[in-house]
N, C-alpha and C positions, 0 to 999 in steps of 0.2 A: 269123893267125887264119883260120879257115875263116866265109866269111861271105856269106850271102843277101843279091844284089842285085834288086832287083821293078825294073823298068824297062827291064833291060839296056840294050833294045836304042834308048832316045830318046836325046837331045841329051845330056840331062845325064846320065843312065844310061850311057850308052858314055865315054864322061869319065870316071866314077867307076869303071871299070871297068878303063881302062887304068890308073889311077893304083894301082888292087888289088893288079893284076896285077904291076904294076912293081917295085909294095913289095914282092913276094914273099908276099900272100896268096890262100890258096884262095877259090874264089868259086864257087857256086851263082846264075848269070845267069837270071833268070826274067824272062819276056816272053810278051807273045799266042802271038806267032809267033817261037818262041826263034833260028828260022834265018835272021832277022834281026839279027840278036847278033854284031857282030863282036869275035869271040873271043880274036883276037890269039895270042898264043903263051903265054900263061900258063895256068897249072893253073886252065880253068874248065867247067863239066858247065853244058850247057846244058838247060832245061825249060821247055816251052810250055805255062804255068796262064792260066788266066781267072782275076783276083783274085775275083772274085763268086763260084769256086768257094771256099769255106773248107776244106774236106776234104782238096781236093788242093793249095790253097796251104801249110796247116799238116803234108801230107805231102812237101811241094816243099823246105822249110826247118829240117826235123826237124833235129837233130846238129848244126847250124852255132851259131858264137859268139854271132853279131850278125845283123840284118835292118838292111839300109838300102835307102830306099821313096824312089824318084824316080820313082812314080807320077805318069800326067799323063793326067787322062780327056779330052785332044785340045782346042786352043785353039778349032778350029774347030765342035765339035761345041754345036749349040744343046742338050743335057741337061746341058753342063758341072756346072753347080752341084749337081746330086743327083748326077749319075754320081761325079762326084768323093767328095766325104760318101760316097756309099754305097760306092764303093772303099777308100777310107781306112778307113771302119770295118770292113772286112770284113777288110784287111789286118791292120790292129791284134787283129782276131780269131782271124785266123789263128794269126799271132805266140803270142799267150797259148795256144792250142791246141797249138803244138809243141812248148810246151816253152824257148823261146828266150826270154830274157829282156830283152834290150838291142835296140832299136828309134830310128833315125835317119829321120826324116821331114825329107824336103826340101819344103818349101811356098813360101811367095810372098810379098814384102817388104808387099804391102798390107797386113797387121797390125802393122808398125814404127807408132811413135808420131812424130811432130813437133805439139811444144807441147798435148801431153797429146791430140791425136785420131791417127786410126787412115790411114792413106795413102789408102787403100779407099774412106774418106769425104770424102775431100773434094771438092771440086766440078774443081777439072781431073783428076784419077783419071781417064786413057781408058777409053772408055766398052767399047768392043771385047776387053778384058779385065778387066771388073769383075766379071763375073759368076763364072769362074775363080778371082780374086783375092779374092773373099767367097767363095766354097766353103772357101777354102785358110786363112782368119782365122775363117771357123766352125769349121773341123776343129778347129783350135789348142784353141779354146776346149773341146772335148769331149773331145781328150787331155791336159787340163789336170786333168780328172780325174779319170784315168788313174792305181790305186795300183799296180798288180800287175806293169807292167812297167819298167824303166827307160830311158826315153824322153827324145828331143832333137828337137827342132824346129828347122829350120833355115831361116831366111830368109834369101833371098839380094839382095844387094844390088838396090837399084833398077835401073839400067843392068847388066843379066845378058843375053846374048841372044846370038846367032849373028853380030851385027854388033861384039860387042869382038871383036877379032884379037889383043890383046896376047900370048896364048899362056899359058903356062905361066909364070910371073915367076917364081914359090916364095915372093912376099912376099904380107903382106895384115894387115888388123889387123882387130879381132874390139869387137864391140860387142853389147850383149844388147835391151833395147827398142825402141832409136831406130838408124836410121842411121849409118852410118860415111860422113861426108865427106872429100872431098881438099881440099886452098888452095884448091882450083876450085869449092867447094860439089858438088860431084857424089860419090853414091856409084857407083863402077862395079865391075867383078870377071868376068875372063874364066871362061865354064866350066872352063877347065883347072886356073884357081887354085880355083875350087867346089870342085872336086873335090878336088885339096887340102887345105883346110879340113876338109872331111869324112873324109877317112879320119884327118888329123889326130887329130880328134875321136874317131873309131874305136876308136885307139890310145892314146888321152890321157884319154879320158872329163871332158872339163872341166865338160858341162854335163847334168850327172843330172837329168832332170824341168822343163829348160828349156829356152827359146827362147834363138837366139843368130844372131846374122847378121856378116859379117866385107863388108869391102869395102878397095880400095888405100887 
């Protein structure tokens, strides 16, 4: 597939990028600053859009199969919660503007359920990424009513972060509302296997106009 990645060049954007590449698909790397975008050796055209532009982001993606959005409007930044919303919907704007039809949003396990509430809400939820983590459980809820394109939302397990090392496994099990735990009650999942999952997804389409999150 020829396929629009928005992130390229973050944590989990470059992840999802080798895994593209590897499988032997073409990729459309889009970033602020695309010349941060390690490229690697596979067939990818790099382009440096501001998602707040729509014009040139729904010209950035024109002709490609798929868009997958490993958007992240920056943990540290105090506008997180609008910046995000307002990226996300611009993005999805884009999307229906080019023409592309199939749209992968990678977001945030705070909208997983345990015992019918929402991770986001509960009282030990770290406080230093709540406000991210509700940006990322309100978008859900706006591309939920979302007719015109077909869309996946991806929540990535609780323990997702630059501190798993397990690397690449190729294993992982898939759950849609709540959580995926191990014998240890932990849900965890290297970016490498993220990425996995996702183009998994790509290629398989299992979850048309859902939410789904996978974990070991």
């Amino acid at each position: 597939m020829k396929v629009s990645l928005i992130g390229a060049s973050g944590f989990v954007g470059s992840s999802i990028l080798k895994e593209l590449t590897d499988r032997g698909h073409e990729v459309v790397a889009i970033a602020r600053d695309a010349q941060k975008v390690n490229a690697g050796q596979g067939s990818v055209t790099l382009k440096s859009v501001d998602v707040s532009d729509v014009d040139a982001l729904a010209s950035a993606m024109e002709g490609t199969d798929a868009v997958i959005s490993a958007y992240n409007a920056g943990w540290t930044n105090p506008n997180i919660y609008d910046d995000f919303i307002a990226g996300s919907k611009a993005i999805q704007e884009g999307v229906k503007k080019s023409g592309v039809k199939r749209l992968i949003v990678i977001g945030g396990a705070g909208s997983l359920f345990i015992d019918g509430k929402q991770l986001v809400d509960g009282p030990d939820f770290p406080a230093e990424i709540k406000p991210g983590a509700t940006a990322a459980r309100d978008y859900l809820d706006i591309l939920k009513s979302e007719k015109d394109l077909q869309w996946t939302f991806f929540s990535p397990a609780i323990e997702m972060h630059q501190g798993i090392t397990t690397g690449r496994t190729g294993h992982y099990r898939l759950g849609t509302e709540s959580p995926v735990f191990n014998e240890e009650g932990r849900a965890i999942l290297s970016v490498e296997d993220l990425a996995l999952v996702i183009v998994d997804e790509l290629e398989n389409h299992k979850y048309p106009q859902q939410r789904f999150t996978a974990a070991y």
